[in-house]
N, C-alpha and C positions, 0 to 999 in steps of 0.2 A: 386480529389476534386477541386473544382470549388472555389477558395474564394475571386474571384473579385463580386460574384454573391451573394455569402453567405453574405458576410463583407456588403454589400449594407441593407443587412435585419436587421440589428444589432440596437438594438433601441439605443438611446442617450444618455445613459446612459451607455451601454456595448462601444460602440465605441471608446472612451476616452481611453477606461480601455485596450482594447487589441490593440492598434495603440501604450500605450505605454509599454505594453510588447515586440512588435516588434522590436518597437526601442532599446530598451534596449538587444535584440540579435543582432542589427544591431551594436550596440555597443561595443559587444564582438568580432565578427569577426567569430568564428567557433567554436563550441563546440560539445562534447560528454550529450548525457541529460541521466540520470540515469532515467531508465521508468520500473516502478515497474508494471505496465497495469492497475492504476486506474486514478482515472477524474484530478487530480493536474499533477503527470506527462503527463498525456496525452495531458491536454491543453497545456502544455511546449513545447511536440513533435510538435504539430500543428504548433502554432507559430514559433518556430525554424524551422522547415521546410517552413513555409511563409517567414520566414527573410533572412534566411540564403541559402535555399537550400541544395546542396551537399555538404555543409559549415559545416553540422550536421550530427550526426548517434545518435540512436538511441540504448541502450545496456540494455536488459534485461539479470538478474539471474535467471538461474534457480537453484534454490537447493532444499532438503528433507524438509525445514523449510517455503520452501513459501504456500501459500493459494492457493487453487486450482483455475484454471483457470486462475491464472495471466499469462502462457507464451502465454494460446489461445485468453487471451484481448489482450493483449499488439499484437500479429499477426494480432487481427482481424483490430485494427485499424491502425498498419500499413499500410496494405492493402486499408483501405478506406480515408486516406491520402493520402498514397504514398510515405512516409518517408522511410527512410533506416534502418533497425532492423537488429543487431547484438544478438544471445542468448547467454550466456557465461556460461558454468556448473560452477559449485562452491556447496564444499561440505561444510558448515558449522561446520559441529558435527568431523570436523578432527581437530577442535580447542577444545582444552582442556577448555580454558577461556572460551570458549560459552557454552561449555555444561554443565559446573560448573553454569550457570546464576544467575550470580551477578546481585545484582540492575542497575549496569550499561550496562548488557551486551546490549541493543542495539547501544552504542557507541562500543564496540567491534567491534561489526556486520558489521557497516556503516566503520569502522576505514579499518579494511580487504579489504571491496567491494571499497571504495574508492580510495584506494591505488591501486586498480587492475584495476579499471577504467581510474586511471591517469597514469600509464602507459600504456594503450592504447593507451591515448591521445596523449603523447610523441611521443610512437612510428608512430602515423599514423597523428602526425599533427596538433591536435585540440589546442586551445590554452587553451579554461576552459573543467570541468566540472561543469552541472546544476543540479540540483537534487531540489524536488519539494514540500519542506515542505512551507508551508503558515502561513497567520497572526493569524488563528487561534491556531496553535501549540503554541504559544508564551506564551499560559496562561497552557500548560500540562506539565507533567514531560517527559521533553525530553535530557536523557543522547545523545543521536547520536547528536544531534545538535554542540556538542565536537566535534566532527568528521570532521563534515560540516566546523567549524573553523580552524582547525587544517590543514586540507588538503587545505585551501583556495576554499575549490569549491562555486558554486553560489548559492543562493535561489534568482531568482526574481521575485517568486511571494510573499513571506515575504518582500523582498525590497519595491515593491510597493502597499503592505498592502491590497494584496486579501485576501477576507474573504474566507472560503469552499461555501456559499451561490450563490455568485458571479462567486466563478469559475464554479459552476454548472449551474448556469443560460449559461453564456456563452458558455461551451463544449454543450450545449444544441440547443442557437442560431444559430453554428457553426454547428449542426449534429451530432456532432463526438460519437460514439458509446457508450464511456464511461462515458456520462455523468452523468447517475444517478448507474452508479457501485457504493454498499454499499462496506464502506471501509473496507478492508481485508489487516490487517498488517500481518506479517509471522506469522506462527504456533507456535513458542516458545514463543509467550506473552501470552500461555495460561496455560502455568506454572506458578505457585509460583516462586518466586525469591526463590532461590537455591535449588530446586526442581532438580535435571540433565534431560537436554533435550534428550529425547531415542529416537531412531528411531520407535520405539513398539509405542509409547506415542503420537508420532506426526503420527503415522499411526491412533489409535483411534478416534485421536482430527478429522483429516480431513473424516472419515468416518461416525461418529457421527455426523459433523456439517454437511455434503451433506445428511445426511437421513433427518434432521430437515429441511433443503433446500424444499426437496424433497415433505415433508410435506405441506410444502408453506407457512412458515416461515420466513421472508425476513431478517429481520438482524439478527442473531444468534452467540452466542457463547460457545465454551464447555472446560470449566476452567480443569483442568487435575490435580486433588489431590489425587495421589496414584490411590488405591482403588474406591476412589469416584469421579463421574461425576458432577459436577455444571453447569446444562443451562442454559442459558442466552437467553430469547428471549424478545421481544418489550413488556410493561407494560401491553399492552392491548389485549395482545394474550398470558400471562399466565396461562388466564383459561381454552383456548383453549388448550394449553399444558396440562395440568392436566388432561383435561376430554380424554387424548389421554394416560393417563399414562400407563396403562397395555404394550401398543405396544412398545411406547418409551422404556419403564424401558427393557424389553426384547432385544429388538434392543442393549441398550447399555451394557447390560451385556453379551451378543453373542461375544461385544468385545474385552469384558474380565473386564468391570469395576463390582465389587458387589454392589455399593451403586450408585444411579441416585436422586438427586435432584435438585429440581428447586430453583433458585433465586427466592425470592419474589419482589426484587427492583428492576429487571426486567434487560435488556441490558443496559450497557454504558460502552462507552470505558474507558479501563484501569484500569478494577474495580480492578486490584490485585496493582494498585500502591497504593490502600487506607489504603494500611497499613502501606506503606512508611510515616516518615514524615518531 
């Protein structure tokens, strides 16, 4: 990738905004970026790859609990950067505390990967870890953000108060593949809090939400309550679900759910923290 050429196209507005993410890796000196393969990390990898060079690596997980397709984004854009990508196996569900999921458990999650990341770093060099929550996380229920403090690692694109809007405009101005990836956090936010996360459970979730996929349903989600399926698709493609129900409702009891219903308030993220309060 070309970004003496790219960076020239950048309106007046984007230009500002990623000259000072750069610096702000020129500042750090070398790091590990935690790249889960959607458009926050990815625009991190970018930049840390423009600042730093072979100053950076790149580390994806893979586990049973991630969304599909995050290890062939996170490769695809490697590849079309040029960065260095590290895959790391990691089995989630060999933790008792995660599979029990607590309200907290995505600070578990990040606390584990963290720690596993920063010893990486240790041993091969890097001085931080970066990991890519933004300005918008600020106003959600986010236990892992404990994690991000605890271990010292960076956010800076929450430091420098990128919106999600922003950073996709620019992974966009930039090229970079993953810019309009809908966001896909791991499979176990689609349990109830103390629901136990099974490997049976997160087999249905990922097989049910790539048939809705499939469908041509762009953001999606499939809530996992026992027996019963809860789908989540966009407000304005509920009816399009419905008038699809015979297929749907088949589909998901082939895999093993008895009862398939639809949200009527349609997709948003973390609809199950609304019961938290």
């Amino acid at each position: 990738m070309d970004f003496a050429i790219l960076e020239r196209n950048l309106s007046p507005e984007l230009r500002p905004r990623w000259d000072a993410l750069l610096e702000r890796f020129r500042q750090v000196g070398s790091v590990i970026v935690a790249f889960s393969g959607g458009v926050d990390s990815g625009l991190l990898c970018a930049a840390a790859w423009r600042a730093l060079g072979d100053r950076m690596l790149a580390v994806t997980v893979r586990s049973p609990v991630e969304s599909m397709g995050d290890v062939a984004s996170a490769q695809t854009l490697a590849e079309q950067v040029g960065f260095p990508l590290r895959v790391l196996e990691y089995d989630d569900l060999a933790d008792p505390q995660f599979v029990s999921n607590p309200p907290d458990r995505c600070y578990v999650c990040k606390l584990a990967r963290f720690r596993l990341l920063q010893d990486l770093a240790a041993q091969e060099g890097f001085t931080a870890l970066i990991e890519g929550s933004n300005a918008d996380d600020l106003g959600d229920y986010r236990p892992g953000r404990r994690a991000v403090t605890e271990t010292g690692s960076l956010s800076p694109l929450q430091e420098l108060g990128f919106h999600k809007s922003e950073i996709r405009a620019l992974a966009k101005a930039l090229g970079l593949s993953v810019w309009d990836r809908p966001s896909a956090p791991c499979l176990a936010t689609r349990f109830p809090y103390g629901s136990p996360v099974t490997i049976d459970g997160l087999r249905q979730i990922a097989e049910g939400e790539r048939h809705l996929h499939e469908l041509g349903f762009h953001a999606v989600r499939v809530r996992h309550h026992g027996q019963l399926a809860r789908l989540e698709v966009a407000p304005n493609e509920i009816e399009r679900l419905a008038a699809l129900h015979q297929q749907v409702s088949e589909y998901f009891k082939s895999l093993g759910f008895h009862y398939v219903a639809v949200d009527l308030t349609g997709y948003r993220l973390g609809s199950l923290n609304e019961v938290l309060s």
